[in-house]
N, CA, C and O atoms as a GROMACS GRO file, in nm:
protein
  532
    1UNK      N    1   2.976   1.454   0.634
    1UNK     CA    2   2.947   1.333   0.709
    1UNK      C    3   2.962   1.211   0.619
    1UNK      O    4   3.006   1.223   0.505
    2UNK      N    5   2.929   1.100   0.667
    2UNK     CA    6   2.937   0.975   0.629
    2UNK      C    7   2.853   0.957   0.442
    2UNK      O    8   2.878   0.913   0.330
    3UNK      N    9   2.746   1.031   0.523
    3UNK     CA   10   2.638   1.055   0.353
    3UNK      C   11   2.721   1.117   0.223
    3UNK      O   12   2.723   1.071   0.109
    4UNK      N   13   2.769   1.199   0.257
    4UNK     CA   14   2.856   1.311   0.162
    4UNK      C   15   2.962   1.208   0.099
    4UNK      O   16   2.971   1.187  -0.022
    5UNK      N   17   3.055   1.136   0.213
    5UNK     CA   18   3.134   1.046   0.152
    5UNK      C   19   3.100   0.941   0.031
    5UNK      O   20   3.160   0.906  -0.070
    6UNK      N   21   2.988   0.912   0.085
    6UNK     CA   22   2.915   0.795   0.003
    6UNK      C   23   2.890   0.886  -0.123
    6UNK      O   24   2.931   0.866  -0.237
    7UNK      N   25   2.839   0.955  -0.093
    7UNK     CA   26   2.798   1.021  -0.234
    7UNK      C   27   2.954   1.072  -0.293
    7UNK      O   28   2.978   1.021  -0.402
    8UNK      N   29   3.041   1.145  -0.252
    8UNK     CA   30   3.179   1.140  -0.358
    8UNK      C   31   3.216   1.005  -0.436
    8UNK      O   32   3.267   0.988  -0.547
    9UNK      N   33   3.179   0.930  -0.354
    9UNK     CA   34   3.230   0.759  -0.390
    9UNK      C   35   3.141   0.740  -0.491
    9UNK      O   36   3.191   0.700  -0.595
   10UNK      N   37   3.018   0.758  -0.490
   10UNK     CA   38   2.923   0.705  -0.575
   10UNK      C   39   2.948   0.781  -0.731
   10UNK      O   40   2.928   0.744  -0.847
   11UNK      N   41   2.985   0.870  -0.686
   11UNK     CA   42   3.007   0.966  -0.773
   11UNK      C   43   3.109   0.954  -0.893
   11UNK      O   44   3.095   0.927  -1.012
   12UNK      N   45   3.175   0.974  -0.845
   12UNK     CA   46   3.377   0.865  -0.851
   12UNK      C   47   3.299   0.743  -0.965
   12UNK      O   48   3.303   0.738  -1.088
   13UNK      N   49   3.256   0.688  -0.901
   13UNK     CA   50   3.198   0.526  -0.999
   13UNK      C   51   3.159   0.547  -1.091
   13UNK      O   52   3.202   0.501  -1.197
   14UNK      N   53   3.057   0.629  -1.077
   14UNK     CA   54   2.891   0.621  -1.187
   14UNK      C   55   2.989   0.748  -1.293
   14UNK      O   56   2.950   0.730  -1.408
   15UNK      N   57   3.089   0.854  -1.291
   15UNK     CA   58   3.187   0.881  -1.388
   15UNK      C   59   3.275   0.814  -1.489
   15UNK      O   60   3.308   0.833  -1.606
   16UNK      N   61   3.303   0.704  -1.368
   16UNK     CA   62   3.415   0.575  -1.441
   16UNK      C   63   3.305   0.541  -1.549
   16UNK      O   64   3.314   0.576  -1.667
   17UNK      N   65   3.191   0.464  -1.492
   17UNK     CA   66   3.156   0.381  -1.538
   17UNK      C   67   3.062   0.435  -1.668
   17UNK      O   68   3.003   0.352  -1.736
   18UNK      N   69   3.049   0.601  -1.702
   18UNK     CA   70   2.976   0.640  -1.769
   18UNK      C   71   3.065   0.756  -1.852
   18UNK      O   72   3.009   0.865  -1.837
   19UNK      N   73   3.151   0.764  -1.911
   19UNK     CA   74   3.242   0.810  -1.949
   19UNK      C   75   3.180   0.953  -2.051
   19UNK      O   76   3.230   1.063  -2.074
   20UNK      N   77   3.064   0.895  -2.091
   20UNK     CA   78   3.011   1.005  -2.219
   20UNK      C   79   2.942   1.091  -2.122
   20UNK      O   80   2.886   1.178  -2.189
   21UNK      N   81   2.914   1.113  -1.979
   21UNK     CA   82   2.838   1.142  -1.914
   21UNK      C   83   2.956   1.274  -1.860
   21UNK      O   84   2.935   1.393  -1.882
   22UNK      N   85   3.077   1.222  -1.786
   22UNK     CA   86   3.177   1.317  -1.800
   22UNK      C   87   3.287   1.293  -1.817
   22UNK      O   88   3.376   1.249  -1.744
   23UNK      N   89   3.279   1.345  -1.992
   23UNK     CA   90   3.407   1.280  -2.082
   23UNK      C   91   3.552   1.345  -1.992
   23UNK      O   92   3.632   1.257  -1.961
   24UNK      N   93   3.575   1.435  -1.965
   24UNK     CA   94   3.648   1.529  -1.930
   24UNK      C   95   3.704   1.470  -1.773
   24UNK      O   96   3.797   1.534  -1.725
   25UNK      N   97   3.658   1.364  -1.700
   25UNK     CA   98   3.645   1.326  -1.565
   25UNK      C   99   3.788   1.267  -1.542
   25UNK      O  100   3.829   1.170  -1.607
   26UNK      N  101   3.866   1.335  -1.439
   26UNK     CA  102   4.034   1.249  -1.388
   26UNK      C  103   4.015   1.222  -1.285
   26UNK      O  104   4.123   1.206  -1.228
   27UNK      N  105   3.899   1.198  -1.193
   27UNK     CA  106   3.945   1.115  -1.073
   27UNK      C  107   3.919   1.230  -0.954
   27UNK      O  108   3.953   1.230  -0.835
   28UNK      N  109   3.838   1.335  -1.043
   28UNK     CA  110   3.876   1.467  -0.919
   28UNK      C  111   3.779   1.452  -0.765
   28UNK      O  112   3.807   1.516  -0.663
   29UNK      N  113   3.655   1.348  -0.777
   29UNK     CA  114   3.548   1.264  -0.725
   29UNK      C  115   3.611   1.229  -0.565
   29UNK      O  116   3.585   1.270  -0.451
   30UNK      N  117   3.715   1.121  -0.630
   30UNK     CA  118   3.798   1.021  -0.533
   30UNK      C  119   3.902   1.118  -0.464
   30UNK      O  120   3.931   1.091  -0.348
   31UNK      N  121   3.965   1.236  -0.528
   31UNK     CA  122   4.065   1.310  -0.435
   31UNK      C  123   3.970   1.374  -0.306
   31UNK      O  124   4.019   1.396  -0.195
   32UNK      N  125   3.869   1.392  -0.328
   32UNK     CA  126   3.792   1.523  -0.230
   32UNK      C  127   3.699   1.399  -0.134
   32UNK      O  128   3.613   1.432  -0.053
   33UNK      N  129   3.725   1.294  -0.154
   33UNK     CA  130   3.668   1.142  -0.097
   33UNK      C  131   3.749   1.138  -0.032
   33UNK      O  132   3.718   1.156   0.086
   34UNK      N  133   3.920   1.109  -0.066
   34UNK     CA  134   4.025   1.078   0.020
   34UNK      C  135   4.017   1.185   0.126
   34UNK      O  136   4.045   1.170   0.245
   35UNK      N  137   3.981   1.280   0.076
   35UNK     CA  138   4.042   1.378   0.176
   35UNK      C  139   3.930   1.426   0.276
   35UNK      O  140   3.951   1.470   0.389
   36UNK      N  141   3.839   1.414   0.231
   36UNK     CA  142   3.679   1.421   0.373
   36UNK      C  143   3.752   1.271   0.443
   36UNK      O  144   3.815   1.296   0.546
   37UNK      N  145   3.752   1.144   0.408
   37UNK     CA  146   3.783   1.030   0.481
   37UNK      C  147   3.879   1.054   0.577
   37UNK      O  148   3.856   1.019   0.692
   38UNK      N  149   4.023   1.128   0.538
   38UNK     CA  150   4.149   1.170   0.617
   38UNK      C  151   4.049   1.285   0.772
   38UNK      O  152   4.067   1.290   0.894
   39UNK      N  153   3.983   1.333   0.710
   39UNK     CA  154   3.915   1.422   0.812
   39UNK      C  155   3.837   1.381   0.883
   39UNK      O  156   3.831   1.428   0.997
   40UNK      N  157   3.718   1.239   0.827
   40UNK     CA  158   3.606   1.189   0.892
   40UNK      C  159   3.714   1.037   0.979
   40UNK      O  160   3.669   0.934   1.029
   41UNK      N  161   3.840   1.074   0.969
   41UNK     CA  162   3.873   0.926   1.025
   41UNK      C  163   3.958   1.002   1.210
   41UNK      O  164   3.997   0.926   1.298
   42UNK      N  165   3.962   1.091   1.216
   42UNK     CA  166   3.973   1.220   1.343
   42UNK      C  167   3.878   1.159   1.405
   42UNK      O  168   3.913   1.129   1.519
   43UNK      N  169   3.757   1.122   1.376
   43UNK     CA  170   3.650   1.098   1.473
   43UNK      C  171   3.724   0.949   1.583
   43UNK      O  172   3.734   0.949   1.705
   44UNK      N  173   3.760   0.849   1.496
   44UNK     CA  174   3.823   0.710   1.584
   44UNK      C  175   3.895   0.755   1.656
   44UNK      O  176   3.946   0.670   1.729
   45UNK      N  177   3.930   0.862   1.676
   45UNK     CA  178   4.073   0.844   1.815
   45UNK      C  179   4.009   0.881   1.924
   45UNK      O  180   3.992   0.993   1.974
   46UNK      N  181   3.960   0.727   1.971
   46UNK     CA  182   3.927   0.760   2.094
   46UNK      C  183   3.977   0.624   2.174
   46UNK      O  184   3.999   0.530   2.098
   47UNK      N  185   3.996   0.603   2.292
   47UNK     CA  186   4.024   0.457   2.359
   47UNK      C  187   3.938   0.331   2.308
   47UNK      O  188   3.988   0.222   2.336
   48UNK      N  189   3.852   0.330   2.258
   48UNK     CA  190   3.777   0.212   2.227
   48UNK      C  191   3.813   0.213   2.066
   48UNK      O  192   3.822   0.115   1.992
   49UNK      N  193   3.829   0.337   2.038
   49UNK     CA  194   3.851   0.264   1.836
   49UNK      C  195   3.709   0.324   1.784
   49UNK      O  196   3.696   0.345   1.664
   50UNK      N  197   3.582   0.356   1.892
   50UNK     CA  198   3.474   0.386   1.837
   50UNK      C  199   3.455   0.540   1.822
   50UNK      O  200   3.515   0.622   1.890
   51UNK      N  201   3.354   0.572   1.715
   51UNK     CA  202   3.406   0.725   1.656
   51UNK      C  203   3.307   0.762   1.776
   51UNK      O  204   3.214   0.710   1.838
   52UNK      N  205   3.382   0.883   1.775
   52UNK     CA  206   3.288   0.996   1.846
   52UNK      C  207   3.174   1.059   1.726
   52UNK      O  208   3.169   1.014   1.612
   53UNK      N  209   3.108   1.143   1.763
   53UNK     CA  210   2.968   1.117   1.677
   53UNK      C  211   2.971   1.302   1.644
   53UNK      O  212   2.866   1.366   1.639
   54UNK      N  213   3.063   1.346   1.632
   54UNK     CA  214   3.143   1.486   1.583
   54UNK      C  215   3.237   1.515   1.587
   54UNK      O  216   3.296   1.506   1.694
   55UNK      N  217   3.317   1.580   1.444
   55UNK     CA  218   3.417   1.567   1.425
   55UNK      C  219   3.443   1.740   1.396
   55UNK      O  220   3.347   1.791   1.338
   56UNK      N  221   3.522   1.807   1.418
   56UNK     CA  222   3.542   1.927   1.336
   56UNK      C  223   3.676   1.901   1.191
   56UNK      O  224   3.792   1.858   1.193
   57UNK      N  225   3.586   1.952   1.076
   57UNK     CA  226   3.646   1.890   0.999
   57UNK      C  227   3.811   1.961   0.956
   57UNK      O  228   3.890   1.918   0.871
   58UNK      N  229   3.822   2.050   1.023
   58UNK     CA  230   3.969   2.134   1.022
   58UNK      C  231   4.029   2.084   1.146
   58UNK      O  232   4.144   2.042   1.131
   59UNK      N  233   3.976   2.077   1.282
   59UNK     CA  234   4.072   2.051   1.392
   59UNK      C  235   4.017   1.911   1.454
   59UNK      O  236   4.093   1.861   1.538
   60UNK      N  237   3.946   1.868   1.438
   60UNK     CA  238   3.965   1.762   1.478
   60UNK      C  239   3.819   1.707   1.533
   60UNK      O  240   3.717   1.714   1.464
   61UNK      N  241   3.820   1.638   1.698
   61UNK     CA  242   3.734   1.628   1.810
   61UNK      C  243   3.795   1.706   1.874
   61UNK      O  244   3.916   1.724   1.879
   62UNK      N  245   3.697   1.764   1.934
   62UNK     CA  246   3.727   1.900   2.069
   62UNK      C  247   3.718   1.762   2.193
   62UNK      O  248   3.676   1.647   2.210
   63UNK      N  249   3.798   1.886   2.264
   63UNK     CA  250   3.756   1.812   2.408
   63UNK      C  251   3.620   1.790   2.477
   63UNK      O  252   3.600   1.688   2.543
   64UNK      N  253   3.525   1.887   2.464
   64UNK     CA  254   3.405   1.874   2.514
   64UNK      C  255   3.339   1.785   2.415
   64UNK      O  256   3.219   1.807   2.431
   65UNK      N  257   3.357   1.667   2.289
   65UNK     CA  258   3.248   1.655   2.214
   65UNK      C  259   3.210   1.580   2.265
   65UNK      O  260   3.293   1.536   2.344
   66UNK      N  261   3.082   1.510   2.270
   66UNK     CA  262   2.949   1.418   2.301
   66UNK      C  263   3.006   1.321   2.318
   66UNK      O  264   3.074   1.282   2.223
   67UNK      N  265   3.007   1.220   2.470
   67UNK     CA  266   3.131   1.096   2.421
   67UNK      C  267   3.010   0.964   2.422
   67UNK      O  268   3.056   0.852   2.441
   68UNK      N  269   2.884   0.976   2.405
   68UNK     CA  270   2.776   0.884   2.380
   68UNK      C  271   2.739   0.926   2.232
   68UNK      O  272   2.712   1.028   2.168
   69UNK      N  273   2.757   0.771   2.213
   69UNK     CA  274   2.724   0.763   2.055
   69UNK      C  275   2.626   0.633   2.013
   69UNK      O  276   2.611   0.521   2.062
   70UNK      N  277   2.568   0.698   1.905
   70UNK     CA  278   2.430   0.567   1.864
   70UNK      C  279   2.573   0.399   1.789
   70UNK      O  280   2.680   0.403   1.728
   71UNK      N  281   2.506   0.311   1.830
   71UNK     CA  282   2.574   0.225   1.763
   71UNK      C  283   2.521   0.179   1.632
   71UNK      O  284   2.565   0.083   1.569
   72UNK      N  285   2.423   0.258   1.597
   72UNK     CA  286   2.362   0.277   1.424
   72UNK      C  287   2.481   0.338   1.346
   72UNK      O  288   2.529   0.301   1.238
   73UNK      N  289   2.515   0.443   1.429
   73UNK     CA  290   2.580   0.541   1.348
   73UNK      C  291   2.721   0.461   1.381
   73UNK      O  292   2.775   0.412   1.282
   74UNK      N  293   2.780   0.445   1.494
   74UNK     CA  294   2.947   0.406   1.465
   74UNK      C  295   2.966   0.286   1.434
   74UNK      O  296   3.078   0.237   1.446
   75UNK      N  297   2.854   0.212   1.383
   75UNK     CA  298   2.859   0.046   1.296
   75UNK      C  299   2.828   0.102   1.155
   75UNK      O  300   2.726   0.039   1.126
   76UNK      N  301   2.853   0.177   1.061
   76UNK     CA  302   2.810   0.197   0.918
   76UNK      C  303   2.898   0.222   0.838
   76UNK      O  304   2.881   0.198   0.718
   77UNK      N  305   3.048   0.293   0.903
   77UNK     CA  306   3.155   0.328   0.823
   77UNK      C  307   3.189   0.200   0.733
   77UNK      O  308   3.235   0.225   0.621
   78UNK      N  309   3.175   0.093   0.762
   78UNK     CA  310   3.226  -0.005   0.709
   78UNK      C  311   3.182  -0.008   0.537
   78UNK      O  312   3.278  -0.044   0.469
   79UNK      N  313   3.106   0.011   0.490
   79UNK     CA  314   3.089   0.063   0.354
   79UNK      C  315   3.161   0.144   0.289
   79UNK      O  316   3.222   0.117   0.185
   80UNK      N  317   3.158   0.266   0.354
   80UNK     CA  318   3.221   0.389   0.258
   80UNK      C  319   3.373   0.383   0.266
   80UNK      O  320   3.449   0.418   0.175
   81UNK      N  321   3.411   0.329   0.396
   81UNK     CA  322   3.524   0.344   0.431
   81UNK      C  323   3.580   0.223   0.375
   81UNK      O  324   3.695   0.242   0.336
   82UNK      N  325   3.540   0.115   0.360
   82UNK     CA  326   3.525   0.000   0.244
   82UNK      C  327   3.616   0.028   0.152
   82UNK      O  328   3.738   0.022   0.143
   83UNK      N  329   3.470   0.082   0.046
   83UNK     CA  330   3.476   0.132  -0.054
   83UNK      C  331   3.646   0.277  -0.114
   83UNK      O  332   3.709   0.312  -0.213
   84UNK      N  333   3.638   0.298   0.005
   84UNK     CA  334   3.723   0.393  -0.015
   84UNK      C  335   3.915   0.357  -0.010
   84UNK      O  336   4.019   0.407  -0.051
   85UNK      N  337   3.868   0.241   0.068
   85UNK     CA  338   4.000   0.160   0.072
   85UNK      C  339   4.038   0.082  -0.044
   85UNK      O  340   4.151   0.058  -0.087
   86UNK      N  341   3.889   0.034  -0.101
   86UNK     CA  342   3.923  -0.031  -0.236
   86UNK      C  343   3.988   0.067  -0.360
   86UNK      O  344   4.077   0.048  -0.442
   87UNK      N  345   3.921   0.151  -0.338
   87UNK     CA  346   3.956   0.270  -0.470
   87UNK      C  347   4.086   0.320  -0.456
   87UNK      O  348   4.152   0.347  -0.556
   88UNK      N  349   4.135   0.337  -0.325
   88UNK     CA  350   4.259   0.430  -0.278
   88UNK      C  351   4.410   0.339  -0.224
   88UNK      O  352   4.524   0.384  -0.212
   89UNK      N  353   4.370   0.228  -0.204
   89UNK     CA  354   4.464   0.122  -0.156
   89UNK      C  355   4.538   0.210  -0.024
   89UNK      O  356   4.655   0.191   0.008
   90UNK      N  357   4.474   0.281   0.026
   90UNK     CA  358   4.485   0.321   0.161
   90UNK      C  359   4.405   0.223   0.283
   90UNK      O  360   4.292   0.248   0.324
   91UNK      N  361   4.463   0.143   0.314
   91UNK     CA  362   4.394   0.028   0.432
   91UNK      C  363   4.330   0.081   0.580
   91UNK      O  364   4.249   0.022   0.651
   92UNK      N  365   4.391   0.210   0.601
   92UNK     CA  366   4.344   0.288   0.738
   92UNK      C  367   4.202   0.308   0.732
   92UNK      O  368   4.132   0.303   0.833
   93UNK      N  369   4.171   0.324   0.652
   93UNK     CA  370   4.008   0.350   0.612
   93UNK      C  371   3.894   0.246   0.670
   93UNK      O  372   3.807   0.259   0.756
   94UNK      N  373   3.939   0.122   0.571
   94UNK     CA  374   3.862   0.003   0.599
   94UNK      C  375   3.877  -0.029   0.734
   94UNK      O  376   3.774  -0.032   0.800
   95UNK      N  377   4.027  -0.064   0.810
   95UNK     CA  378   4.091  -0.052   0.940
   95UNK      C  379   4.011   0.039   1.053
   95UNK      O  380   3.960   0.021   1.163
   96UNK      N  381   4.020   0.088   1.011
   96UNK     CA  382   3.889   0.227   1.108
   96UNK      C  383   3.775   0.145   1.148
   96UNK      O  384   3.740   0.106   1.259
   97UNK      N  385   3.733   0.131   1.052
   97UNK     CA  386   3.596   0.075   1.031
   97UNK      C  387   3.530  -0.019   1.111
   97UNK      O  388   3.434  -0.024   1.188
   98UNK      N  389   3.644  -0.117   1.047
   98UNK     CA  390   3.649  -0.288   1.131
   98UNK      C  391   3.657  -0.271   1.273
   98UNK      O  392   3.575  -0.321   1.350
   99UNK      N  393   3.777  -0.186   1.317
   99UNK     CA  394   3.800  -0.199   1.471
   99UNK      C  395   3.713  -0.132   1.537
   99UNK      O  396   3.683  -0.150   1.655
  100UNK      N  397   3.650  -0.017   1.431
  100UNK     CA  398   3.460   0.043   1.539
  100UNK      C  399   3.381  -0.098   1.577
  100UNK      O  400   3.352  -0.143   1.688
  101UNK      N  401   3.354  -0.156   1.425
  101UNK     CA  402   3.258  -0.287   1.435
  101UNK      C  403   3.286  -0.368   1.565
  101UNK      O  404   3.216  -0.382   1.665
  102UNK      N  405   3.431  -0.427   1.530
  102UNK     CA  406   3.467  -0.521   1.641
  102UNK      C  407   3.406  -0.448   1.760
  102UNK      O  408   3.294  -0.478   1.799
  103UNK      N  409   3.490  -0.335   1.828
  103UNK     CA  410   3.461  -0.299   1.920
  103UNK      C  411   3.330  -0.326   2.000
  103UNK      O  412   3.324  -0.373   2.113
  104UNK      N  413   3.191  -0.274   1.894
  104UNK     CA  414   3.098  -0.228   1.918
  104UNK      C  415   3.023  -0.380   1.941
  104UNK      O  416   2.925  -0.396   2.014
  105UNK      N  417   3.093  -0.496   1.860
  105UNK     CA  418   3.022  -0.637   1.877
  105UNK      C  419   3.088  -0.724   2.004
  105UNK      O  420   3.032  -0.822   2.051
  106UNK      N  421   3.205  -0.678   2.048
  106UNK     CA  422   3.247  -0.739   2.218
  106UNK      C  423   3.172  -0.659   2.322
  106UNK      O  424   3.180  -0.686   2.442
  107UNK      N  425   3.099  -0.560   2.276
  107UNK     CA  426   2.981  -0.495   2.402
  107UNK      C  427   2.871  -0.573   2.396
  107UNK      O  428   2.784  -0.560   2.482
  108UNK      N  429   2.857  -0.677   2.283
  108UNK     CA  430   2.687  -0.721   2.310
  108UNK      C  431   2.664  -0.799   2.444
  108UNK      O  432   2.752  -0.840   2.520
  109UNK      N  433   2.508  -0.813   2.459
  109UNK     CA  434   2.502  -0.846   2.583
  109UNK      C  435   2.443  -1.045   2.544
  109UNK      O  436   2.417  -1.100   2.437
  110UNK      N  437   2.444  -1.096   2.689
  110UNK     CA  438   2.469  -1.250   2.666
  110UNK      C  439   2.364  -1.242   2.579
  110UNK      O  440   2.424  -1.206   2.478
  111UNK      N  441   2.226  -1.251   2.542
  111UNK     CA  442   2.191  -1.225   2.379
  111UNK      C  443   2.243  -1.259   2.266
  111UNK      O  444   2.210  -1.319   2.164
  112UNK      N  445   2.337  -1.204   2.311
  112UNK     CA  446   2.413  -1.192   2.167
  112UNK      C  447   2.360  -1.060   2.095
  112UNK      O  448   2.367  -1.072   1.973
  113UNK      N  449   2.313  -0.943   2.134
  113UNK     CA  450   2.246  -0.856   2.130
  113UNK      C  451   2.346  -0.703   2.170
  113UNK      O  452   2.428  -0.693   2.261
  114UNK      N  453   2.304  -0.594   2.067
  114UNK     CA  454   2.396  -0.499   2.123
  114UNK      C  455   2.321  -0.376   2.189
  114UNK      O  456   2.200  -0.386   2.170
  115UNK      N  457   2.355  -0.270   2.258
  115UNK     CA  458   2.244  -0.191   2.327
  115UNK      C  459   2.270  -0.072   2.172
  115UNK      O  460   2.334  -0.078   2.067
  116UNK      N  461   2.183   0.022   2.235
  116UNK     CA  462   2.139   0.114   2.140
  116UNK      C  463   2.241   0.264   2.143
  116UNK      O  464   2.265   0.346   2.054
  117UNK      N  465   2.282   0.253   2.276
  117UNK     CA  466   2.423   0.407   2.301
  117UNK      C  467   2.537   0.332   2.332
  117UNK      O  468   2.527   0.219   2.380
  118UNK      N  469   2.681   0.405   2.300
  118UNK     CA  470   2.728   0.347   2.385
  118UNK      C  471   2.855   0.458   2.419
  118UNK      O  472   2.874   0.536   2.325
  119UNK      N  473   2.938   0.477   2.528
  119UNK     CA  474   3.013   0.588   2.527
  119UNK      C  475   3.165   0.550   2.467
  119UNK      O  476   3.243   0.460   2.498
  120UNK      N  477   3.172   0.657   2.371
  120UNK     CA  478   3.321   0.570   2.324
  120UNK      C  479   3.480   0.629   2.384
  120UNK      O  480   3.588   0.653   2.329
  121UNK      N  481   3.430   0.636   2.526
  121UNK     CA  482   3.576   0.646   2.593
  121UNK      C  483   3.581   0.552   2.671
  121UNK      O  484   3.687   0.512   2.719
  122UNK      N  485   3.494   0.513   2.692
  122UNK     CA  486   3.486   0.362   2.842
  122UNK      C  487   3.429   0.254   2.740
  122UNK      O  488   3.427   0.137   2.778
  123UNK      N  489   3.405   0.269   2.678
  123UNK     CA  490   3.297   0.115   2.612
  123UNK      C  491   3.217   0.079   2.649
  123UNK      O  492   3.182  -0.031   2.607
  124UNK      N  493   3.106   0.171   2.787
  124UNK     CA  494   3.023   0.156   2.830
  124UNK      C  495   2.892   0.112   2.767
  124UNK      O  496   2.876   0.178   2.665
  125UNK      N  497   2.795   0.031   2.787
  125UNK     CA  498   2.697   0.084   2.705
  125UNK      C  499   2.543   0.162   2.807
  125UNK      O  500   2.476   0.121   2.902
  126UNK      N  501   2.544   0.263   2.737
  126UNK     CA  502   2.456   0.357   2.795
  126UNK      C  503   2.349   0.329   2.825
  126UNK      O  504   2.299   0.357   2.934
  127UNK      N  505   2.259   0.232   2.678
  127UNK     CA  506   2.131   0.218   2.658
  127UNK      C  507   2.142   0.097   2.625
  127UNK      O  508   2.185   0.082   2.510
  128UNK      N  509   2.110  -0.036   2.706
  128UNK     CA  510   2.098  -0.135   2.658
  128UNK      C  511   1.949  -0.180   2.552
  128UNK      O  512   1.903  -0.292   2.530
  129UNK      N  513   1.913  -0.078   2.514
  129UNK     CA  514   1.782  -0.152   2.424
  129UNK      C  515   1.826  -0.189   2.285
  129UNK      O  516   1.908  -0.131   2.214
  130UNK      N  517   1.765  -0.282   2.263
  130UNK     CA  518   1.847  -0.311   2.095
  130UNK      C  519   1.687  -0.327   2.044
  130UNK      O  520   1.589  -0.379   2.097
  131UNK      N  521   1.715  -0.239   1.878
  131UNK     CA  522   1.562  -0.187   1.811
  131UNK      C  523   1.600  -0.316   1.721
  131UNK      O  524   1.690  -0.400   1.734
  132UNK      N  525   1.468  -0.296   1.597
  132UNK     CA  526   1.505  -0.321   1.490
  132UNK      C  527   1.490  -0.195   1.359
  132UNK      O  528   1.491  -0.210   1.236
  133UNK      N  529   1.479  -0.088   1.429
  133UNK     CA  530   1.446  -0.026   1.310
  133UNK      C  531   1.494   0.147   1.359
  133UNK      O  532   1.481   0.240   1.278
   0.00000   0.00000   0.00000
C-alpha cells in the first residue's frame, strides 16, 4: 500500500543520506519503490482519475472491486507519488496523484467543502459529511 511506498522512499533517502549506515547501498530501495508505484498506479484507471481503494498487485483492479472510496485515502498519493517522481523523473506518478486531487476538489460542495466517500466511477459523492479528523 501507500505506507510501504513511503517507507521504500524513506528508506532510499535516509541510505543516501547516511552512507556509513549502508556503505554497500546502489539504489536497490528506489527500484522496488518504482516498481510497487507501477503496480499501486493500476488503482487510477478508473473514469474519474480517482483510485479505487484495491488494487491486486499482479493483475490489477478486478471487476467487482469496491467502487466507493474514502477521500482521506484517494487525496494522499500526492506525497509518495511526489516523492517518487522526484527521485525517478518518471512524471506519471506525481500526474496520478494531481488528477485524483483535482478530481476529488471539483466534487466539493458550495462550502467549499468535500464529502467524506465518494464513488470513483461516477464522481458521485456518497457521503457528504466532511470531518476534521
Amino acid at each position: 500500500n501507500i505506507r510501504v511506498l513511503g517507507g521504500l522512499i524513506s528508506g532510499h533517502l535516509l541510505a543516501l543520506a547516511s552512507p556509513k549506515l549502508l556503505p554497500e547501498y546502489k539504489g536497490e530501495l528506489l527500484v522496488l519503490a518504482e516498481d510497487l508505484g507501477h503496480r499501486l498506479a493500476r488503482a487510477f484507471e478508473s473514469p474519474t482519475g480517482i483510485p479505487f481503494t484495491r488494487v491486486n498487485l499482479r493483475r490489477g483492479v478486478s471487476r467487482n472491486a469496491p467502487r466507493r472510496t474514502s477521500v482521506a485515502e484517494a487525496g494522499t498519493y500526492l506525497m509518495e507519488f511526489g516523492m517518487l517522481t522526484a527521485l525517478t523523473g518518471n512524471q506519471t506518478f506525481y500526474m496520478l496523484a494531481k488528477q485524483s486531487s483535482i478530481a476529488i476538489f471539483y466534487r466539493r460542495s458550495s462550502l467549499g467543502l468535500v464529502g467524506s466517500v465518494v464513488d470513483v466511477t461516477s464522481g458521485a459523492v456518497m457521503d457528504g459529511t466532511s470531518t476534521i479528523g
